[in-house]
C-alpha positions as CSV (number, residue, x, y, z in Angstrom):
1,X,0.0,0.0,0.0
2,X,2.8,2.2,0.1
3,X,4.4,1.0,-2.6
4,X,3.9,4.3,-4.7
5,X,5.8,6.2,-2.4
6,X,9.3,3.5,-3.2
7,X,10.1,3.0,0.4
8,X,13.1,2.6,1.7
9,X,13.0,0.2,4.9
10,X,15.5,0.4,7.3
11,X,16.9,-2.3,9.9
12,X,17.8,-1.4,13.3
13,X,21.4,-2.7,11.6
14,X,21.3,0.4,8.7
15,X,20.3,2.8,11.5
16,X,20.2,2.9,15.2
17,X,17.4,5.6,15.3
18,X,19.8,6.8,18.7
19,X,22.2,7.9,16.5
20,X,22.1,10.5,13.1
21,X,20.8,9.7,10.0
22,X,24.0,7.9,8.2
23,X,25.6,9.4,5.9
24,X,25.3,7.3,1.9
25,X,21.6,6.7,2.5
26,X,19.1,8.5,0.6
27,X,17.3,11.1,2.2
28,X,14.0,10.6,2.1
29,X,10.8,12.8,1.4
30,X,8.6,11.2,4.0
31,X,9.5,9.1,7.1
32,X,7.2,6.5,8.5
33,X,9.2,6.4,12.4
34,X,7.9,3.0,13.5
35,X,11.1,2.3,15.4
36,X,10.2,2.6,19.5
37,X,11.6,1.2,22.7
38,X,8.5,-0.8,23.5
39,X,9.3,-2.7,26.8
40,X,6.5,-1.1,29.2
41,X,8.0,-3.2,32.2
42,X,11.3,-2.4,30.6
43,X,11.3,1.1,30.2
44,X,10.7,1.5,34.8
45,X,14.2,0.6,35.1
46,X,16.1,2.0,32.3
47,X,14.3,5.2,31.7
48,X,17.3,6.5,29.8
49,X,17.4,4.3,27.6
50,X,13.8,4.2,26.8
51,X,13.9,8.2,26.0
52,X,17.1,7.6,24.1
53,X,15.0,5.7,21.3
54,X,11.4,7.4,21.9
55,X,12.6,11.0,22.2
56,X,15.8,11.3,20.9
57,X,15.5,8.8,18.1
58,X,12.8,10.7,17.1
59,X,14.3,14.1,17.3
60,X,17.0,12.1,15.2
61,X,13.8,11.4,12.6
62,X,12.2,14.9,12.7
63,X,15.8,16.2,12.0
64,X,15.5,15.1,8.3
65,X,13.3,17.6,7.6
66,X,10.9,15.3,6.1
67,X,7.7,14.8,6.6
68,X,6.7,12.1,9.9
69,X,4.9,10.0,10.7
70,X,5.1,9.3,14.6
71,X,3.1,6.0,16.1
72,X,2.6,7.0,19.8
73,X,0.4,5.2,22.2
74,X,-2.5,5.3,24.1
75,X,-0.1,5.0,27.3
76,X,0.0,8.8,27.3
77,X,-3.2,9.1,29.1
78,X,-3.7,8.1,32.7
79,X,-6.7,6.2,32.3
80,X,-9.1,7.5,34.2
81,X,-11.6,9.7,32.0
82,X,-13.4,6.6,31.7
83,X,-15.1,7.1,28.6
84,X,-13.3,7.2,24.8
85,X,-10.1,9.4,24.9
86,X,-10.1,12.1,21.7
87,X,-7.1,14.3,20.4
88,X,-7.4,17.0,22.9
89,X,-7.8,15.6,25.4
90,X,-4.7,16.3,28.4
91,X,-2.1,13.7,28.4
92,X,-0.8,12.1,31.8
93,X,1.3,9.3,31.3
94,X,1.5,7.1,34.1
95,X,4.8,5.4,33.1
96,X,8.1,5.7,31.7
97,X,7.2,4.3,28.5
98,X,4.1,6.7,28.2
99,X,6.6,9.8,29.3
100,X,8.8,8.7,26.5
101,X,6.4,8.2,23.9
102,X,4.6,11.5,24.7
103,X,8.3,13.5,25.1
104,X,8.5,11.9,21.2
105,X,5.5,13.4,20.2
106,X,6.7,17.0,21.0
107,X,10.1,16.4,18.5
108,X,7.2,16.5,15.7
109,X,7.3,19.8,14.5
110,X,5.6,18.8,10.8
111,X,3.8,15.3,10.0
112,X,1.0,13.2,11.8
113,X,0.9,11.8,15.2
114,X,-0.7,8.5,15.4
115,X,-1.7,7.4,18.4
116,X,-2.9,3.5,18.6
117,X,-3.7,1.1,21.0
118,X,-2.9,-2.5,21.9
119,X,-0.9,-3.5,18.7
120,X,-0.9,-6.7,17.2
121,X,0.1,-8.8,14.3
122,X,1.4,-12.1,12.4
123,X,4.8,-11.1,13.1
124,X,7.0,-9.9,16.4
125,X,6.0,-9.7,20.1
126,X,2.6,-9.1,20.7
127,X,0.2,-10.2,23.0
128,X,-1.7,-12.2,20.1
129,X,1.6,-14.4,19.3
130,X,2.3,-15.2,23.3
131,X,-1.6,-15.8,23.9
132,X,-1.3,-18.7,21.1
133,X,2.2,-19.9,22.5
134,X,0.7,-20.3,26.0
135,X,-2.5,-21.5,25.3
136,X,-1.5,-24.2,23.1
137,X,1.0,-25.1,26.2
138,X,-1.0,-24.6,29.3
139,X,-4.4,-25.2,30.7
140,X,-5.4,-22.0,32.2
141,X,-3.7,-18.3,32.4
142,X,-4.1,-15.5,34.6
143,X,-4.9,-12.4,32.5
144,X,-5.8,-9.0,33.9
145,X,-9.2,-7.7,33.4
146,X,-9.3,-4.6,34.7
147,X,-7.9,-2.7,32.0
148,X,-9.8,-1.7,29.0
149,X,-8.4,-0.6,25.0
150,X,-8.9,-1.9,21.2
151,X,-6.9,-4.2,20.1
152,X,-5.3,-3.0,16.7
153,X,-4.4,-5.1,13.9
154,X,-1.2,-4.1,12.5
155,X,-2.6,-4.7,9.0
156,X,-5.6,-1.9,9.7
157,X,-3.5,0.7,11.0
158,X,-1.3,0.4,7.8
159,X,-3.9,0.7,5.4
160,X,-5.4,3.7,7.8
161,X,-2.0,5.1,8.2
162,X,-1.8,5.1,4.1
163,X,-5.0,7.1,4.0
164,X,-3.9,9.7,6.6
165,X,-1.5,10.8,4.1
166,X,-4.5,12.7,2.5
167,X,-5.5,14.4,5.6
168,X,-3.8,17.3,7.0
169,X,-1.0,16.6,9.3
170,X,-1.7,16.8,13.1
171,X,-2.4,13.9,16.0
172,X,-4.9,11.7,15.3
173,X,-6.5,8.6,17.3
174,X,-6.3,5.2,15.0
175,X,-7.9,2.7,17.0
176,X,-10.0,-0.6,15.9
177,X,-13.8,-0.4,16.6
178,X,-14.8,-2.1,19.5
179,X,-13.4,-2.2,23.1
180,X,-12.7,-5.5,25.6
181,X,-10.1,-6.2,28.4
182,X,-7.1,-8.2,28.0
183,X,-9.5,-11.3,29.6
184,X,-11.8,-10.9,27.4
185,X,-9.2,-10.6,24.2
186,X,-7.5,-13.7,25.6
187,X,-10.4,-15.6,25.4
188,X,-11.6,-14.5,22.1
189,X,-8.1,-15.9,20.9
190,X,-8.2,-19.0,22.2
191,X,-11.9,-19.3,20.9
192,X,-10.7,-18.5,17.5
193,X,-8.3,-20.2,17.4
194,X,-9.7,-23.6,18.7
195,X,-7.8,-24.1,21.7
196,X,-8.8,-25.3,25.0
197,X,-7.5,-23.0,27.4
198,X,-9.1,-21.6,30.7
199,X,-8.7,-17.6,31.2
200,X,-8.8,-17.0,35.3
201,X,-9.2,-13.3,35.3
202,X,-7.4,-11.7,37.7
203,X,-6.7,-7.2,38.7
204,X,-3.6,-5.8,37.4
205,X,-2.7,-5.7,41.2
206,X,-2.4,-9.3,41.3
207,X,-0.5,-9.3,37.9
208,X,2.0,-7.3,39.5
209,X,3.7,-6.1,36.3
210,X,5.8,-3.1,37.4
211,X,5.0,-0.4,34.7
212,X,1.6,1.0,35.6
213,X,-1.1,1.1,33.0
214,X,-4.0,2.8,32.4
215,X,-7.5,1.1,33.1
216,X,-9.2,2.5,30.3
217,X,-7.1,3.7,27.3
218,X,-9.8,3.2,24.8
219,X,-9.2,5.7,21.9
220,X,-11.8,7.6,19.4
221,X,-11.2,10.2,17.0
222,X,-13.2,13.7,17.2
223,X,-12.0,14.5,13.7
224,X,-15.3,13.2,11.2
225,X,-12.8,12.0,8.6
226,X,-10.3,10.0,10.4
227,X,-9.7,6.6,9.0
228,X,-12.1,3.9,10.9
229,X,-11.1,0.6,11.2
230,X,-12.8,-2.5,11.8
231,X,-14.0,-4.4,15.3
232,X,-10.9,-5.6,16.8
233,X,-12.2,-9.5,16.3
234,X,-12.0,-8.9,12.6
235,X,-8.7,-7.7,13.1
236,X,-8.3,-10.7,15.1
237,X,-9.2,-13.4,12.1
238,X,-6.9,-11.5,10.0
239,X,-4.0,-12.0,11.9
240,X,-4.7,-15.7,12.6
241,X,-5.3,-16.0,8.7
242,X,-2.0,-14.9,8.0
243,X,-0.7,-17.1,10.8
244,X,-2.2,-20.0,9.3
């Protein structure tokens, strides 16, 4: 879907976003920044590190003078509006991960801001790929269901992120449709993809993961022609075609 534009796609190996653009490769007339520090859990004990890839990887970006486009995260809202979050609404990260992402955000001086929610896809780490590790090894898991967001298909947000190109630069939500807990996502999984695994639902205080998250991060756009994707599930049946 981008195959118009001729991308160029970069390794971490052809460039450590932590460093300057190196010198030999083209320079480019757009930049799609997907590279992050990701580790939530991670990011709560080595904070400089995390902001070395999230902020100043992506001052490193901005500093092309291209064009961005900047995937951020619902993770830069506290979570406790407790309806849909929109555009304008005030950021409050409640961890080092959401601090970085949002410190990125500001580095954007012309392109899009994308925030997203719950990524997932046929490839990587994602909570999709470890659900169907698990599950296929285990009889029951413990997965939190007091925290609430839209699962996003990698897939959607591309073809979304394709059409944004259209609309005038700024932040913009790009969430599936649809909102569940990570309970009730795990479950849906397993459902779909036929295995025989137990979900025991348990708080995020019993999880005890040490990054804290949100309890409702789901994301809407207030802008009438932002890209909409579909429900989360059929995001969900995508993946696991591709899987298959």
């Amino acid at each position: 879907m981008f195959a118009d534009l001729e991308p160029l796609a970069l390794t971490r190996e052809d460039w450590d976003v932590r460093e300057p653009y190196p010198d030999g490769l083209p320079r480019p007339g757009l930049v799609l920044h997907a590279a992050a520090w990701t580790n939530v859990d991670g990011a709560e004990e080595n904070r400089e590190e995390a902001f070395a890839v999230n902020d100043a990887g992506t001052r490193n970006a901005a500093s092309l003078g291209a064009p961005i486009v900047y995937f951020s995260s619902d993770y830069v809202f506290d979570g406790t509006k407790g309806e849909p979050y929109v555009e304008t609404d005030p950021t409050q990260p409640l961890s080092v991960y959401g601090q970085s992402k949002l410190a990125g955000e500001r580095q954007v001086r012309a392109g899009w801001i994308i925030r997203s929610s719950w990524l997932f896809g046929a490839t990587g780490h994602n909570f999709v790929r470890t659900m169907l590790r698990l599950g296929a090894e285990r009889d029951e898991l413990a997965v939190v269901t007091d925290q609430r967001g839209c699962p996003t298909y990698v897939g959607h947000l591309a073809k979304a992120t394709r059409e944004l190109l259209e609309l005038p630069q700024g932040t913009w939500h790009v969430a599936a449709d649809g909102d569940c807990t990570w309970a009730d996502f795990a479950e849906a999984i397993f459902s779909e993809a036929d295995l025989t695994c137990d979900v025991r639902r348990i708080s995020t205080a019993e999880f005890g993961a040490p990054a804290p998250r949100p309890a409702y991060s789901v994301l809407r756009s207030e802008q009438p022609e932002a890209p909409r994707l579909p429900h989360w599930r059929e995001g969900l049946r995508a993946c696991l075609e591709r899987l298959r």
